[in-house]
N, C-alpha and C positions, 0 to 999 in steps of 0.2 A: 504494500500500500504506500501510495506518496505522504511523504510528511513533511511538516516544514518548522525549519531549522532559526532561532533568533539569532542573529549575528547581536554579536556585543560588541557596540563601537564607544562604549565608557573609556577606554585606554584610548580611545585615537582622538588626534589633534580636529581643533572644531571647524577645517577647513578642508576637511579630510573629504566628505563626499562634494562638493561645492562643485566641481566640475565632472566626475561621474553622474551626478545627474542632470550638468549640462547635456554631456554626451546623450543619457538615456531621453530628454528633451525632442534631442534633434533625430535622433532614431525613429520615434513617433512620428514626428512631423513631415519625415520622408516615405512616409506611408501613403501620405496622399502624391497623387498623380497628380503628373505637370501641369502647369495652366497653359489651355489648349489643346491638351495632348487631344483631346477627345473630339477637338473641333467643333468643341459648343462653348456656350458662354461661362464664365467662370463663376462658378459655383460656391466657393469661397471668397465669404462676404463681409465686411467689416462689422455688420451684427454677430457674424457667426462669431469672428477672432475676441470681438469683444465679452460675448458672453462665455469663454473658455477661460478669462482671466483669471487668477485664483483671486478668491472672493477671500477678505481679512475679517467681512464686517464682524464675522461669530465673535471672533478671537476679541474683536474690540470693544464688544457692548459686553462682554465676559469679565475685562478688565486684566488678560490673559496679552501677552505679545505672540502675536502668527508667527508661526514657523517661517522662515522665506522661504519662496520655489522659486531653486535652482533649477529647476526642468524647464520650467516657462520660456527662463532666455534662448535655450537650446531650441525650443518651440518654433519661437518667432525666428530665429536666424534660420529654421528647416523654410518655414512658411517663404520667407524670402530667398529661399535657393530655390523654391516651387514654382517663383513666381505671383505669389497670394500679399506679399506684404505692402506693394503701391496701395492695395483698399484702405490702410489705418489713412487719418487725416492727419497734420500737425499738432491739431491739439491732443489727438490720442497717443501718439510718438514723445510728445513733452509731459503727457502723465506716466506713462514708463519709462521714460528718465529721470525724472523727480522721486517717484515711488516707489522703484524696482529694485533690484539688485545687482551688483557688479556684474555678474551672468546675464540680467535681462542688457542693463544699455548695451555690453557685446554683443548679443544677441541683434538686437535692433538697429547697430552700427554695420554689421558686417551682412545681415539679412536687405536691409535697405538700399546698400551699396551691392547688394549681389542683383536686386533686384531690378535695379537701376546703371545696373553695370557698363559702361563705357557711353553711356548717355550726358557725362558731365552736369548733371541737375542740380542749378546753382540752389534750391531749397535743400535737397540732402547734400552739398557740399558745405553751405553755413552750418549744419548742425553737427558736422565732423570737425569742422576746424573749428568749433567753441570750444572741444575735447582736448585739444591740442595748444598746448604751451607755447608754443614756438609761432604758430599763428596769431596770436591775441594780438590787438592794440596798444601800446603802452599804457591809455589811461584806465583797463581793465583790472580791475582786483585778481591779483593770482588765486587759482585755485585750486585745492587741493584732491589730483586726480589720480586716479589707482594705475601704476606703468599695465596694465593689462589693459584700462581702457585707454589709453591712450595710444597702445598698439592696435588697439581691435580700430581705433579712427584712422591711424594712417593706413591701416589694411586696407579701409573703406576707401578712400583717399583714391589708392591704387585699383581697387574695385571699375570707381563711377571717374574716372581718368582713364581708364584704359585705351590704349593706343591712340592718347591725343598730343603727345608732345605738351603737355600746358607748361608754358613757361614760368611759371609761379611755382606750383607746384614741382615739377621736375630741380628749380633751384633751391625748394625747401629741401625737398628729400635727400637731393646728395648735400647738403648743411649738415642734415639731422644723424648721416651714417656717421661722421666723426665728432657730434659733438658732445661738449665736456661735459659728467655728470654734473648734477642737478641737486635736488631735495635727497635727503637720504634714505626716505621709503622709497624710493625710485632706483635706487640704484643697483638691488638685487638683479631685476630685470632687466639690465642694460642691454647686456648680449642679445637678447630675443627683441626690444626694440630696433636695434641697430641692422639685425636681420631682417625686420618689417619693412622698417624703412629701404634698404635694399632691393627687397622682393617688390616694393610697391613702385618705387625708382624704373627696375626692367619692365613692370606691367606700364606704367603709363607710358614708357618710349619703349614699347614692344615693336621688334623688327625694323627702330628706327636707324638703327647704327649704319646701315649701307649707307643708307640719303641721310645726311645730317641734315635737319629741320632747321629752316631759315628760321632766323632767331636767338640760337641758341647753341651758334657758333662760340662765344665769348666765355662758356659756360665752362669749357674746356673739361668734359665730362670724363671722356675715356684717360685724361692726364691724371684726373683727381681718384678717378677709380682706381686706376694705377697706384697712386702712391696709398691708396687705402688698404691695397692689397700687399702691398711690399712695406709699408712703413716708413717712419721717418718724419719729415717736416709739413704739413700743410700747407707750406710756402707764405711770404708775406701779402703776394697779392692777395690770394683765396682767405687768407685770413682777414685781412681786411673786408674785402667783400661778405663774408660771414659774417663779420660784428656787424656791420653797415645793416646787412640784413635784419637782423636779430634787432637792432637798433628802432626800427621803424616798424619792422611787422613783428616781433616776436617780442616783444614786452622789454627790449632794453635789454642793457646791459645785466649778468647775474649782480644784486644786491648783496650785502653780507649775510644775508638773511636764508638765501639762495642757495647759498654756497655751499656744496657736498663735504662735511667734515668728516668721513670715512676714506675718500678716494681725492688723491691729488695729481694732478696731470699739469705735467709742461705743455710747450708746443710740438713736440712729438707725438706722433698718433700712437694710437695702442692697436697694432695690426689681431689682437687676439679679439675685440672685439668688432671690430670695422672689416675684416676681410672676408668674414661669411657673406654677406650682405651685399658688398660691393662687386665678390668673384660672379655670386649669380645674379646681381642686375647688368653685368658688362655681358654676360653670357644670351641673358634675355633680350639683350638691346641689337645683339647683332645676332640673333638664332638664325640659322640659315644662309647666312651671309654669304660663308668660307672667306672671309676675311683672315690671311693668313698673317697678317700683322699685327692684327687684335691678337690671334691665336696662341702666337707665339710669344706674349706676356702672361700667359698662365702656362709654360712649359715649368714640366718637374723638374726638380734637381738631378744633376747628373754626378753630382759629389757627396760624399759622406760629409765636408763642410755645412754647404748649403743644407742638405738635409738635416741635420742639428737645429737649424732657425726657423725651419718651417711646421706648425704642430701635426700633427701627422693626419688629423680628418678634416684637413686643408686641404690637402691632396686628393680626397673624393670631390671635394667640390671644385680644385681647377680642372678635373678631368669631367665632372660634369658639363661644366661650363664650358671648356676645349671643345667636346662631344659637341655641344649647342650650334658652334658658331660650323663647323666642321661637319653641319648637317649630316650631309650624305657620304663621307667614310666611314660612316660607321656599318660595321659589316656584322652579322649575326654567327659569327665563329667565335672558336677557343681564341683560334691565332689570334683575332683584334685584339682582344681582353688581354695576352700576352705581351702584343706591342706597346700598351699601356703603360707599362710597369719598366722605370726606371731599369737602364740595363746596370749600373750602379746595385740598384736591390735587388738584381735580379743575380748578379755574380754572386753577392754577398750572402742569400740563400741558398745558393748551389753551394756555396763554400761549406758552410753549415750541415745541410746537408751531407754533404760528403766526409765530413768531420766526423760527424755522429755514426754515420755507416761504418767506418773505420775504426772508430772505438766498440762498438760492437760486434764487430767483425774478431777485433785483438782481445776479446773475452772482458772489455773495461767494463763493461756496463752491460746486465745482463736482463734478459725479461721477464726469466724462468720467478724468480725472487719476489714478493714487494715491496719494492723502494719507493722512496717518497719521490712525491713529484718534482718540489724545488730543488732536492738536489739534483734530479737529474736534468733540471733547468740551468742550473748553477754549473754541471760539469760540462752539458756542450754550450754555454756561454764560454766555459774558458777555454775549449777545445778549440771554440772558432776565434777568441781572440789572439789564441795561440800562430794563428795561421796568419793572423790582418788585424790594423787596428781600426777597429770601428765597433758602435754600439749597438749588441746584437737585438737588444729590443727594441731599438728606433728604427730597426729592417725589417721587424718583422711587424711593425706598427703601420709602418707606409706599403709594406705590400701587402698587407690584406685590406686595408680601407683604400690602395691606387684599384686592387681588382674589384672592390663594393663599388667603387665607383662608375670602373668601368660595364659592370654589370646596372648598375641604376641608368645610366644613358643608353643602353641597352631596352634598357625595360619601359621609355622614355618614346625612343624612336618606334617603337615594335608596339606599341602599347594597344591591347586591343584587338593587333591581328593574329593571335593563336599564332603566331608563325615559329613552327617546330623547331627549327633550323637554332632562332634564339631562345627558346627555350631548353635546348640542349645543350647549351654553351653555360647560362646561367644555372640551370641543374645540376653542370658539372663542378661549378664552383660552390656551389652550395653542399654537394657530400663532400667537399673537399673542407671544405670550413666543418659543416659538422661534426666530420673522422677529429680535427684538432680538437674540438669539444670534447667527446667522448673518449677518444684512444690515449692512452699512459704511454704509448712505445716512446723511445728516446725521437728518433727521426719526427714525430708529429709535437713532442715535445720542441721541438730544436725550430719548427716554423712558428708555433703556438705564440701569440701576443699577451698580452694580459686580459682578463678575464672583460673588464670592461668593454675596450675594445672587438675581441673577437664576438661577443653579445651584441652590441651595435652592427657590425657587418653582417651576421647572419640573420638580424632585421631587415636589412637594406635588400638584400640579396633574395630576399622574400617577397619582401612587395615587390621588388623586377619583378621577379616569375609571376608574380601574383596580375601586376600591370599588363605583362604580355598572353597572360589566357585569359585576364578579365571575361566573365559569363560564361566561358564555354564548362567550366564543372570537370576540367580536366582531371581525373582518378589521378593516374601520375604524379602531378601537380599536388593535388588531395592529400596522400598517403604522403609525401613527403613532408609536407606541411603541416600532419599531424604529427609528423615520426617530430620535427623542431619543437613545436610546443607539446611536447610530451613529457618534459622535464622542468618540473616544478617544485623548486625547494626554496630554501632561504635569500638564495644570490640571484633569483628568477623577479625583475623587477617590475611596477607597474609598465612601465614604458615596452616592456618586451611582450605582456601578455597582449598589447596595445599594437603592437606593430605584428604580430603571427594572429590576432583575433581579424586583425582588418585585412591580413593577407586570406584567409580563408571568405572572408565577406567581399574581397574583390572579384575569386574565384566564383564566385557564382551569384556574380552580380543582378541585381533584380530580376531573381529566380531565371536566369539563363537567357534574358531576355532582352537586355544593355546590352554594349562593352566602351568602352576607352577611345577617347578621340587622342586624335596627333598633331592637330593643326598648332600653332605658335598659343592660342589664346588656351587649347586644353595644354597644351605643355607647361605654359606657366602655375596653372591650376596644379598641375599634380603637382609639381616642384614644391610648391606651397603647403600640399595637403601632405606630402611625405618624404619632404626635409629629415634628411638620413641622422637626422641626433632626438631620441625619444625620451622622453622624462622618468626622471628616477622615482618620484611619486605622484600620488595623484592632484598635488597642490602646486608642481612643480612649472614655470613657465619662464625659468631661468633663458634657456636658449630657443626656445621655438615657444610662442600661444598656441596651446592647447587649439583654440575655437577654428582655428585654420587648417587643423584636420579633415573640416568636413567640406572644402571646398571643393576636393574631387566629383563632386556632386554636377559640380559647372561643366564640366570636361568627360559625362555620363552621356552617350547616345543611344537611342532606344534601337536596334536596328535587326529586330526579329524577325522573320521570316515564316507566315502562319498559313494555313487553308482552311477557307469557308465552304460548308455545302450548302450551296443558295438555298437547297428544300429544307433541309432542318433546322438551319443556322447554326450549328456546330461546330467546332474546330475537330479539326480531319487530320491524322497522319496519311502520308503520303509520297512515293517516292518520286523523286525531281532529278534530272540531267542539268548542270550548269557546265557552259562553254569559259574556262578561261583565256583572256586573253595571251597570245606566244604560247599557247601550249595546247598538243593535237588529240590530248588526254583531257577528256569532259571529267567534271566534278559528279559522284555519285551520291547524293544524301537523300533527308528526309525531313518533310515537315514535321513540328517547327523547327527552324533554321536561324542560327545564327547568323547574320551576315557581317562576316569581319571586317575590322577596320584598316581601310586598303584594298578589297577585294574588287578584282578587274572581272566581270563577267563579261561575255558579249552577249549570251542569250539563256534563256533559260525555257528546259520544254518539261511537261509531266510526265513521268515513264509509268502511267498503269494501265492494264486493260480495266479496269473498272471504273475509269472517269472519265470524261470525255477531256482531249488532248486541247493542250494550254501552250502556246510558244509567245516569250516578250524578249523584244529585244534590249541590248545594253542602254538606251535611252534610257528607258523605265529604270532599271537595274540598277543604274548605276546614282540615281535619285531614289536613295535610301527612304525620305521621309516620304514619298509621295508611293512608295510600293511596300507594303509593309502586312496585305491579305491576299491572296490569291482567293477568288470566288472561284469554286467547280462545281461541277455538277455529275452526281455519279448517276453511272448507266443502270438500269433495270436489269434485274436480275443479279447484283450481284450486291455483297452485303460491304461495310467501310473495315479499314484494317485493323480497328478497335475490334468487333463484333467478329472477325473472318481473316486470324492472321497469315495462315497456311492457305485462303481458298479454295475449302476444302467443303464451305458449303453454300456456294455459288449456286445459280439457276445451273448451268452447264452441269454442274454435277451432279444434279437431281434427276430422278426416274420418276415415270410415273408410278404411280398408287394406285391401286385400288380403295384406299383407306379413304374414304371424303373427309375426316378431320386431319388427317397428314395432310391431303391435296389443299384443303383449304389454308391451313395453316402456313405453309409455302407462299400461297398467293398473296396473303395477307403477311408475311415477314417483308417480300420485296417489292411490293407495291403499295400505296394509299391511295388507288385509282378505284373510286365507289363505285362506278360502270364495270370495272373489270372483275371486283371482288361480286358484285349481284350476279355474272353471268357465271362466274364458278361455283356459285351457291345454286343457281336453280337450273343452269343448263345441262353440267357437268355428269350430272348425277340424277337416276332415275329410279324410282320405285317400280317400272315396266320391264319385264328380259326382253321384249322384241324390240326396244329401243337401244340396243347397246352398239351401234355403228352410230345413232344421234352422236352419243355422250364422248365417245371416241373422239370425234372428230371435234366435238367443241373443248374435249380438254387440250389436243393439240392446238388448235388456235388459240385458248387462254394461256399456253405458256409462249406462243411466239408472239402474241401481242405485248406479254410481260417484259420479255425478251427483246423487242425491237420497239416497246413505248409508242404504241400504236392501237390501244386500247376502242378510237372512234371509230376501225374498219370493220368492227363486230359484226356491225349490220350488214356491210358486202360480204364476210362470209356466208353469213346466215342465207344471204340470197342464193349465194353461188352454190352454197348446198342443197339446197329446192331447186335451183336450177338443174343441177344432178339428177335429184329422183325422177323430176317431171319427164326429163328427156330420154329415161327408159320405161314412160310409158307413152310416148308418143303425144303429150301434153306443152309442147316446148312453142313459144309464140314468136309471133317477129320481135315482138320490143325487149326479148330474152336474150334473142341473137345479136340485135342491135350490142346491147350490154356486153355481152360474151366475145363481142369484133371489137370494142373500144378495150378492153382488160389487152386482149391479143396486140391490139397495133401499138399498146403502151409495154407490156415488153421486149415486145421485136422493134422498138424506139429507143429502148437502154439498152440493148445489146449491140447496138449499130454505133450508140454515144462513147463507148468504149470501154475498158477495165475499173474506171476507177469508177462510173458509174453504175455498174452492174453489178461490182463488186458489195456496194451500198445497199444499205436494208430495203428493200422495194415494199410497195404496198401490196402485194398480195404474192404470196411463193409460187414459184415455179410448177411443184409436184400439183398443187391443185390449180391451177391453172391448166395446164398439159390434161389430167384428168378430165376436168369440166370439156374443153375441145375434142378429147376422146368418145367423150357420152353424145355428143350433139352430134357428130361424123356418124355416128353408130344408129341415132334415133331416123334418119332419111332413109326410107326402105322406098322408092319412086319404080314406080313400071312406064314400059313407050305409052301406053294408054292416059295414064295420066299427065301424062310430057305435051300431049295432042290435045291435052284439055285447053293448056294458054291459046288455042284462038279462039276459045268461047271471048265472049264480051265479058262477063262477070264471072272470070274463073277462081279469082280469090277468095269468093264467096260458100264456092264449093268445098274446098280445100286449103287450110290454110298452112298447111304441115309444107303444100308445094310453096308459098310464097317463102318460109322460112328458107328451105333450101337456098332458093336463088337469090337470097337477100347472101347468105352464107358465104354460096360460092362465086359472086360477087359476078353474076350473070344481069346483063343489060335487058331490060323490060321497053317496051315499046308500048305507049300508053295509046290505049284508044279511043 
């Protein structure tokens, strides 16, 4: 039986759930479908939003303080990734900023600005920069605002800026990557500001780095980026220009009052917190470019010097950033991810390596034993320093965060398209990371980083995989994914159950029905949502804002592949042929279908004999959102692949019965034709024995009628069969034959039109046709006697069995 368990949160700090149930917020809130998706009016109304708010009034006339809901913000910022958030008014937007909590105004910063996203709307750009310090007026009272929400505004910022070059903006934001701290509650979260402002930096001049944007020449952006990433001096002009700045638009010069008494900075940058930030807005600014001069300022080090000065998950990010501008070398093999990696680290690993095989080899160091791990860390660090001087865990720090990286632009580029090729590459690095996790041997010892680090990489390297199968449910993928978080102890942090719970929620992205776009505007999205540094707890927003997790959301395309059967309205499995483009080998699958991102079809046709046949060309195909149902319609007689997976019980495969509730039941499984189902109830079947050539003959016509959806020709059987009997008794008239000459010259008219016609279901079969012609031949028994009768005047009168004949045999009459 289920039971349920009280978590005791007495021992945990009181800010402990504050963004777990932002997250559990926004989970909610992406329950609802997009606005539009459905192509009707939107549904979500500002009465609805407003009557969902948590209501305090109990708590208040109780004389009790309400809990706050932290879900709510989570809520509204889903709402606004939906689409639903434009419905609040300003005055409802300014009661949840006065009223709320640190979670709702993010919430409603980063929902509003999603919502509103590259539209620049100068009402939700004042209500961002009143949040923001560095924007105010001077004669503004400062105020005292949480570094979380002053991140979640410059998010915004970047949001409702995107790809505008705004010159205001764009000289704020590279200001705000270097500038000096501030108040001292603020200064925890510097790093993760300094990142925002970054990321927001590359979003508003996305893709602008080719064409430098008239204006914004004097800004000297990629110089300042530069020195943000390398360190050193800010130079006197830029300095100046920054107080200037700060002087008019940002509330003045720091007061004494201002002034951060925990952290003190000259006029040297501090590249540890400036150079995340700066690497991926210089990345985002020229994505695509192949600008091979931007490029080559985020090359690696090629010295163990240089390597000493740069921190080691620096180097996932110049190689993401590299990867960006360097678009399309990126190739979905081992070997790229290889060429990555410092040949510098790359000697100095093999060194090591080889060091370690050798002492185990000479009996130094054995496996049979239990030895402790750090010494056996301890003896091939001195093995290898024995050989070279250099510091063997700053080589083995930069080659596993240079290969996370190279696999995150991997997972970047590919994102979306199931594409095997890069998933096998990233697969490969990932049991390679996990063997150092798990395995004791010296040689996995001897690559192995510190705990911290190799934990981060085998996040990073997760969401890849996870970004490049996004939707498809790949097992594979699955099973590995569970084999990583299957190991949960004391050193197993919030941040990792966070980065392996969202790799499996990539995986089978809206129930298989999404995947991952790749264009420049979803690329900055995911960058944003899975910024390769995870938080150690659940309060944690040191280096990255939590709430920008859930931006992936933006860069989600619904791109399923379903069939409709017009008569039932159902969704139908069913198999499909797709033509790819340069290749002479068709795609073989089945609806529903994912349609991946990048997929070149040129056509696509239905391969079943139980539907009737569907061919679209790549036009359609290749406009994702406008082809998203195929309508079919299946043939009679046979049942859908739910009900009938083998075929096995088709009309084709049925016999007849004697049984009239087997017979009937057949007719009624694969038909709802009320005309067809009455004539197999009362004609089929008779309570008379000299009737049983009737009953014969109309249950063969109620299965080819079933059979070729031709239920209205009942009645010309029916005739054709009296026409039968009559004319073995000598009962057969002219306007019989008439009838019986027009069936005849309609199919000696399709066998003349050719194969492909003839081939087609005709209105009346062949066997009774040929029959009916055989009986009427047979009914003319004529003597000379009667032949001598046409020169009577009124010989028709007489006989009219002679007039059928020569209507028949299509003999010319001489009227008198």
């Amino acid at each position: 039986a289920n039971g349920t368990l009280a978590l005791d949160m007495s021992s945990c700090p009181a800010n402990f759930r504050v963004w777990p149930e932002f997250h559990n917020g926004v989970a909610a809130g992406l329950r609802l479908p997009r606005a539009g998706a459905d192509r009707n009016e939107r549904t979500i109304t500002r009465t609805w939003i407003k009557f969902n708010k948590p209501d305090s009034s109990e708590a208040t006339n109780s004389g009790q303080t309400p809990p706050p809901s932290y879900a709510h913000g989570g809520f509204l910022m889903a709402l606004g990734l939906r689409g639903y958030l434009s419905a609040l008014t300003t005055t409802d937007l300014t009661d949840y900023l006065t009223q709320g909590t640190i979670t709702t105004t993010v919430g409603v910063f980063l929902g509003m600005a999603s919502n509103k996203r590259g539209s620049c709307d100068p009402s939700i750009s004042k209500m961002l920069c009143l949040h923001i310090p560095s924007l105010l007026p001077p004669s503004f009272i400062p105020m005292d605002l949480a570094s979380t929400v002053q991140a979640a505004a410059v998010a915004g910022i970047g949001l409702l800026y995107q790809g505008s070059s705004h010159r205001l903006m764009t000289e704020f934001l590279l200001n705000e990557i270097g500038r000096q701290p501030m108040k001292d509650q603020n200064s925890n979260d510097r790093e993760g500001f300094a990142l925002v402002c970054g990321l927001a930096l590359g979003i508003v001049n996305l893709e602008k780095g080719a064409s430098t944007v008239s204006g914004l020449e004097d800004l000297r952006i990629e110089e300042r980026l530069h020195r943000y990433i390398s360190g050193g001096s800010d130079g006197s002009e830029f300095q100046g220009r920054k107080e200037g700045f700060e002087g008019t638009v940002g509330g003045g010069t720091q007061g004494e009052m201002d002034r951060n008494s925990r952290i003190y900075e000259v006029n040297s940058l501090n590249r540890d917190v400036t150079a995340p930030g700066a690497t991926l807005a210089l990345g985002l600014m020229y994505i695509k470019s192949h600008n091979v001069s931007v490029a080559s300022s985020l090359q690696l080090p090629e010295t163990h010097f240089s390597l000493d000065y740069i921190r080691p998950d620096l180097l996932a990010l110049r190689v993401i950033s590299r990867s960006l501008i360097l678009w399309d070398d990126i190739k979905p093999t081992s070997c790229w991810i290889d060429v990555q990696i410092p040949s510098i680290v790359k000697s100095s690993v093999n060194l090591m390596k080889d060091a370690a095989k050798r002492a185990m080899s000479m009996g130094n160091v054995s496996d049979a034993g239990p030895i402790d791990e750090q010494t056996n860390s301890d003896r091939a660090d001195k093995t290898s320093n024995e050989i070279t001087d250099f510091d063997p865990q700053a080589v083995r720090q930069a080659n596993a965060y240079v290969i996370a990286g190279a696999c995150f632009a991997l997972g970047l580029k590919y994102a979306g398209s199931a594409n095997r090729s890069a998933a096998s590459a990233i697969i490969e690095r990932t049991l390679w990371l996990l063997e150092l996790r798990d395995n004791k041997d010296v040689v996995s010892l001897t690559q192995r980083p510190d705990s911290s680090t190799l934990i981060t990489c085998l996040c990073t390297v997760a969401i890849s995989l996870a970004m490049v199968m996004a939707g498809t449910g790949d097992l594979d993928s699955f099973r590995l994914l569970r084999a990583l978080r299957w190991k949960c102890d004391d050193s197993t942090l919030y941040g990792t159950h966070m980065a392996f719970g969202g790799a499996i929620g990539l995986l089978f992205l809206g129930a298989g029905t999404c995947t991952l776009g790749s264009t420049p505007e979803d690329v900055a999205m995911l960058i944003a949502a899975f910024y390769p540094h995870f938080p150690i707890l659940s309060s944690d927003n040191q280096y990255h804002l939590q709430a920008l997790r859930h931006l992936y959301v933006l860069a989600v395309h619904e791109r399923i592949l379903e069939a409709c059967d017009v008569d039932s309205n159902e969704k139908v499995c069913i198999p499909i042929e797709l033509s790819v483009a340069n290749s002479n080998e068709p795609v073989q699958v089945s609806t529903p279908f994912l349609v991946a991102n990048g997929s070149k079809f040129v056509e696509l046709r239905l391969k079943s004999d139980r539907y009737y046949p569907i061919v679209i060309n790549s036009k359609d195909l290749n406009t994702h959102d406008n082809l998203r149902t195929l309508f079919v319609k299946r043939k009679a007689g046979h049942l859908s692949y739910l009900q009938d997976p083998n075929g096995l019980r088709s009309l084709s495969m049925q016999t007849g019965s004697a049984n009239r509730e087997a017979f009937l039941k057949s007719i009624k499984l694969f038909s709802d034709d009320a005309m067809l189902t009455s004539f197999s109830k009362y004609f089929c079947f008779s309570s008379f024995d000299d009737n049983k050539m009737h009953e014969r003959f109309c249950g063969d016509i109620a299965y080819e009628c079933l059979r070729e959806e031709k239920s209205d020709i009942i009645p010309v059987y029916l005739k054709l069969f009296r026409l039968i009997e009559s004319s073995g008794q000598n009962k057969i008239g002219v306007d019989d034959i008439w009838d019986t000459k027009i069936l005849r010259t309609y199919a000696e008219t399709r066998e003349r039109l050719g194969d492909e016609a003839s081939t087609s279901y005709s209105l009346v079969n062949r066997e009774t046709l040929s029959l009916l012609c055989e009986h009427v031949e047979k009914s003319f028994h004529t003597t000379e006697s009667e032949l001598l009768s046409l020169r009577n005047k009124n010989w028709w009168e007489s006989d009219q069995l002679l007039g059928a004949l020569l209507v028949w045999s299509e003999v010319p009459i001489k009227c008198m």
